[in-house]
N, C-alpha and C positions, 0 to 999 in steps of 0.2 A: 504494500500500500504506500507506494513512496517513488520516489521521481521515474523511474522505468514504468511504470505501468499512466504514469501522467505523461510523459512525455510520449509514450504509445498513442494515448487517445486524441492526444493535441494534435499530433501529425494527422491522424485518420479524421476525425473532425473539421481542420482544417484543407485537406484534400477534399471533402466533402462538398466544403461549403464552397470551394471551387471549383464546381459540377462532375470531379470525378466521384465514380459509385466504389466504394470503398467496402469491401468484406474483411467483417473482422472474426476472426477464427480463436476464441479464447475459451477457460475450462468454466465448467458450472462451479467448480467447487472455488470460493471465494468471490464471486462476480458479485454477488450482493455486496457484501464491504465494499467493494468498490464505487458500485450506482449507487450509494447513502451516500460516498463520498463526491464522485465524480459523474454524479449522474447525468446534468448536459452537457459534459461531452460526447454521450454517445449518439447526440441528435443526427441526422441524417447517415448514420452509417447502421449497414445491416449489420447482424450480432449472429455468427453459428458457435452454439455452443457445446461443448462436447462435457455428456453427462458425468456426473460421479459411477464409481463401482465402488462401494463401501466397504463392502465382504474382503476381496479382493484387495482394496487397499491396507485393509490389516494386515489381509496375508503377507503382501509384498513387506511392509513396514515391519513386519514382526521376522521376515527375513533376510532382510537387509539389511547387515548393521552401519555399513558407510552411508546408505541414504539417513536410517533412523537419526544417526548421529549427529550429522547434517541439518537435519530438521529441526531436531532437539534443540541443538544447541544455537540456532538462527532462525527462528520458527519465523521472526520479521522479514527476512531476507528468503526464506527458501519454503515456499505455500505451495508444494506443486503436488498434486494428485499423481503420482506416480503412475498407479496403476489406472488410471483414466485415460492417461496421457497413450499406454501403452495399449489398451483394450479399443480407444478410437482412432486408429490411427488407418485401421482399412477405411473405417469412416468420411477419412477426412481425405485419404488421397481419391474414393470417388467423389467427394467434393469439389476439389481444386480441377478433376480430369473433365466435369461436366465445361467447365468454363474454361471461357480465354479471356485471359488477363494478361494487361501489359506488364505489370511487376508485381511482386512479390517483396514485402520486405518483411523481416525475419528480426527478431529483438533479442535473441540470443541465441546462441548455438546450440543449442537445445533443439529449438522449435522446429529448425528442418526436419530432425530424425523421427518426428512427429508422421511424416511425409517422405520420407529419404529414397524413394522411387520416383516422384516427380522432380525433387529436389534436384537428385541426381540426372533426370533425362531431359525435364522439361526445359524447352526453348523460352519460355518467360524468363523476364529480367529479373537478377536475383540480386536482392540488395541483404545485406548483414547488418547491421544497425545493433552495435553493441554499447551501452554504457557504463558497463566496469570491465575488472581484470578477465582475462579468459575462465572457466571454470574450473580447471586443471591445476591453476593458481590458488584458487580461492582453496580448492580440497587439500593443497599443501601448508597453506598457511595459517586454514582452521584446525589441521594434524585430523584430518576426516579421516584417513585410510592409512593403515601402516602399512599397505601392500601397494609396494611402487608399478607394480604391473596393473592394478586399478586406476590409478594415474595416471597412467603412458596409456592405456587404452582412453580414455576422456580425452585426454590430448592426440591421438591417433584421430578420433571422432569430430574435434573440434577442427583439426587440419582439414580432413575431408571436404564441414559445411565452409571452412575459408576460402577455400579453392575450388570449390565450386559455384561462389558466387562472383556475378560481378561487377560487384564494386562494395568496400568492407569501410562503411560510417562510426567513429569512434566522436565521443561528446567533449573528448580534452585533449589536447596536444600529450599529455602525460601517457591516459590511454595508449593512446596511438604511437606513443613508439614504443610501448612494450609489444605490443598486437605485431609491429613490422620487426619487432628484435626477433619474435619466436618465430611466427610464420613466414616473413619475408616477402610480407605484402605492404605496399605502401597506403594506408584510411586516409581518405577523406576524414578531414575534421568539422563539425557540422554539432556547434555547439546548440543546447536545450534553448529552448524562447519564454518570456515571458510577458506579460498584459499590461505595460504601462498603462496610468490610469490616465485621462486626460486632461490634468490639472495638475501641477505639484502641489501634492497633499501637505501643507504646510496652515499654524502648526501644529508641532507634535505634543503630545504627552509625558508626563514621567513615570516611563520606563524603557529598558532595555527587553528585549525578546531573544529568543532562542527557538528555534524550531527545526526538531529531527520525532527519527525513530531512536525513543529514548531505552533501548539497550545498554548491558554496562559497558561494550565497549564505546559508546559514547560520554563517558562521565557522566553522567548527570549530577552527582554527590559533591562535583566541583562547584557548580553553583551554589550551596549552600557555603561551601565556604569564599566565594562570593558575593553574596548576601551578608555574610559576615564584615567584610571587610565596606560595603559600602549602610553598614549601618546611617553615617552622620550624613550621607547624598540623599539627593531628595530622588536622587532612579530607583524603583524598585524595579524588581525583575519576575516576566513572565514569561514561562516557558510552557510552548505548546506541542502537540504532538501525539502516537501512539507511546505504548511502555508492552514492546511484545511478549517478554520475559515474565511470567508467574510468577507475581509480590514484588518484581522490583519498583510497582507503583507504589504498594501498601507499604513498605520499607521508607522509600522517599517521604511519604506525607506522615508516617512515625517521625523521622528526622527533623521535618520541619516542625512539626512542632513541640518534640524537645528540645532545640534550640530558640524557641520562640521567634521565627522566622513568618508566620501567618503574616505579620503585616506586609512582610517587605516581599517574598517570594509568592505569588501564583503559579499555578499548572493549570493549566488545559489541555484535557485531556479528549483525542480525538477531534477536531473544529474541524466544519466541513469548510469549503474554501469560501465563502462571504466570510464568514468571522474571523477567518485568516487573512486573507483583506485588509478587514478593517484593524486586526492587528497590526500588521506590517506599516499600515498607513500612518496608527498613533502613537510607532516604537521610535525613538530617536536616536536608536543603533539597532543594527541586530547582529551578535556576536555568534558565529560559528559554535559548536561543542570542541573543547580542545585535545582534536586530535590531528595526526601527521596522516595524509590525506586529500585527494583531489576534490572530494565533496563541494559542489557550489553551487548547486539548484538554488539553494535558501537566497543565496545573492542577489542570483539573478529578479527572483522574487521581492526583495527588499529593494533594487532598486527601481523594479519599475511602482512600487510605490513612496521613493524619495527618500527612502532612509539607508544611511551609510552602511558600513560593513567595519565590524573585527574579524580580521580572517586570520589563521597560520600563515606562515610564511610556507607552507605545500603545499597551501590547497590553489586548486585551479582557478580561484575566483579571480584571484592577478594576471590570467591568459588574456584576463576581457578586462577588470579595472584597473586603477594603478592606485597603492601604495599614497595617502599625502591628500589625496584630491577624492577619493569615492569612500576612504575609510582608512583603517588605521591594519598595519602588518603586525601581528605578536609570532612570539617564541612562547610555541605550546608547553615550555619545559620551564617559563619564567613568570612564574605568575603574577607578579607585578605588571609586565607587559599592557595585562589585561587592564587591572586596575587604572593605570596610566591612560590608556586608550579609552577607556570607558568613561573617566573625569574628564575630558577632553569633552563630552559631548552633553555636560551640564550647562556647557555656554550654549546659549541659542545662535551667535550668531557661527558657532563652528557650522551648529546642529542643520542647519538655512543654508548655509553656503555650501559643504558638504552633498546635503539629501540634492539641493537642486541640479548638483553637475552628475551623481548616482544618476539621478533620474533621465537628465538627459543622456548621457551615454544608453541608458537603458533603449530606446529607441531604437538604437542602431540592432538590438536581440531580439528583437517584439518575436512572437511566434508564426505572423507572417511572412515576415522576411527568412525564421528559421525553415516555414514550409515550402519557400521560393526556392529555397536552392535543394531543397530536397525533392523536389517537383525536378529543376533540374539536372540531379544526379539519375530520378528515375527516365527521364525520356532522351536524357543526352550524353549518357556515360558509354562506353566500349568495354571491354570484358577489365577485370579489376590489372594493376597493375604490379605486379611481381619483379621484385628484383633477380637478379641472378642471384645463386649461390656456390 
């Protein structure tokens, strides 16, 4: 429930509403979460959806210990019906064989094998459109499988759907050269877009905002001793978002209030996007969670509604803003950084000068202009580009 399955529907919504007819191919199991959240974007695009197998997904899950694992331990990041995926999969490729479509594009390496006989023959354009590390990656660095032939196979599979498509969309410069160090394909980079509002939203309110999927590997616990520190500021801070993790929400709201933190800390928990909106609108920063990490949706979000950025000095949001003029760079390791950056944006007039140049740069990301060139990557690209090796 987090920027890969937004920026999925924004693309498809927005091809829509620019008279192409757009098939969207996604699983039953979690699509509700989604429409409470994302519900018009799915206006003018058709929806096939491929059912639950309940039974079946036990079995698989109670068999599998690298997927369980997987799941368990990222239940925000990895929601996939396993066995749905695999039980519809004759399903889908009579689906895609009834029709001719100009393109195809594919949100993770995954989704081919879904289909891996048209994938592999079909003469339709085949775009890859990835937003983080390869899978193969993620399975070594979350110690998913201790069996490295488990590994090399996912990475055998993910070479397969890279090089057979063509043309491989990554959302960061960062991405994308890991994606061209492994496979030896050179991405398009074709950052995420976001909805400038049409007035700079000025002004603001006191507080600072934060908005992820609040897992531990996002700190959340840091803000509290953030809150601590800005006792004698008039910013409070609100942090919105899911908490995927069972009790790391009830944990945090124990915290807050035996530190007696209720006045100065809020959470919101789940906002569909109006109240995120109008969040972003009345926060007169929005501080990243302090991790080492390309993460910058949030950015992009904050400034098309006029408000600066604390970012790390690794996250990707500096591929698009600079450092001085849209928001302030910290070192995730000095937590001062933060405090210093954050006092900064008690004066109004940083707060005004700041949000209004975020804001306009934001323009240049709208999600229009991100669908323009994704419109022509699908009607004017040649087979993807490989270097030698």
């Amino acid at each position: 429930m987090g920027s890969p399955i937004k920026i999925t529907l924004k693309q498809a919504s927005h091809l829509a509403a620019h008279g192409h007819v757009v098939d969207l191919i996604a699983q039953e199991h979690g699509i509700e979460k989604v429409k409470a959240v994302y519900g018009s974007l799915f206006c003018g695009v058709n929806v096939a959806v491929l059912p639950k197998v309940p039974l079946l997904s036990q079995f698989i899950g109670a068999i599998s210990k690298p997927y369980r694992t997987f799941k368990v331990e990222n239940p925000g990041e990895v929601d996939l019906d396993l066995a749905g995926f695999l039980f519809n999969s004759p399903a889908a490729e009579r689906l895609l064989s009834r029709r001719t479509y100009d393109a195809m594009v594919c949100h993770s390496t995954l989704s081919p094998l879904l289909v891996p006989k048209h994938y592999a023959r079909s003469r339709t354009r085949k775009i890859l459109h990835v937003t983080d590390i390869p899978i193969h990656l993620m399975m070594l660095k979350e110690q998913v499988s201790n069996s490295p032939k488990i590994v090399e196979a996912v990475k055998w599979l993910e070479s397969f759907v890279v090089h057979k498509a063509d043309a491989v969309i990554c959302v960061t410069k960062y991405n994308a050269r890991i994606w061209r160090e492994i496979f030896a394909v050179d991405p398009e980079v074709i950052y995420p877009g976001c909805d400038p509002f049409p007035c700079f939203p000025y002004p603001k309110q006191d507080y600072l905002l934060s908005v992820t999927r609040w897992d531990p590997s996002r700190h959340p616990f840091f803000f509290l001793d953030l809150a601590e520190r800005l006792k004698a500021s008039k910013m409070n801070i609100i942090m919105a978002g899911s908490w995927p993790i069972a009790g790391t929400y009830e944990r945090f709201q124990a915290a807050i209030s035996k530190r007696g933190l209720n006045k100065k800390l809020l959470v919101v928990r789940r906002p569909d996007e109006h109240m995120l909106t109008k969040l972003f609108q009345g926060a007169r920063c929005f501080v990243a969670p302090p991790i080492k990490a390309p993460m910058f949706m949030g950015a992009l979000e904050a400034g098309a509604q006029g408000t600066p950025i604390v970012y790390s000095s690794e996250s990707s949001a500096w591929e698009i803003f600079t450092p001085g003029a849209h928001g302030f760079e910290v070192d995730v390791n000095h937590f001062d950084d933060y405090i210093e950056s954050i006092e900064r944006f008690e004066d109004d007039s940083t707060v005004e000068k700041m949000g209004y140049s975020i804001w306009k740069k934001s323009h240049e990301c709208s999600w229009d202009a991100q669908g323009a060139k994704l419109e022509n990557l699908l009607y004017g690209c040649g087979r993807a580009r490989f270097k030698s090796t």
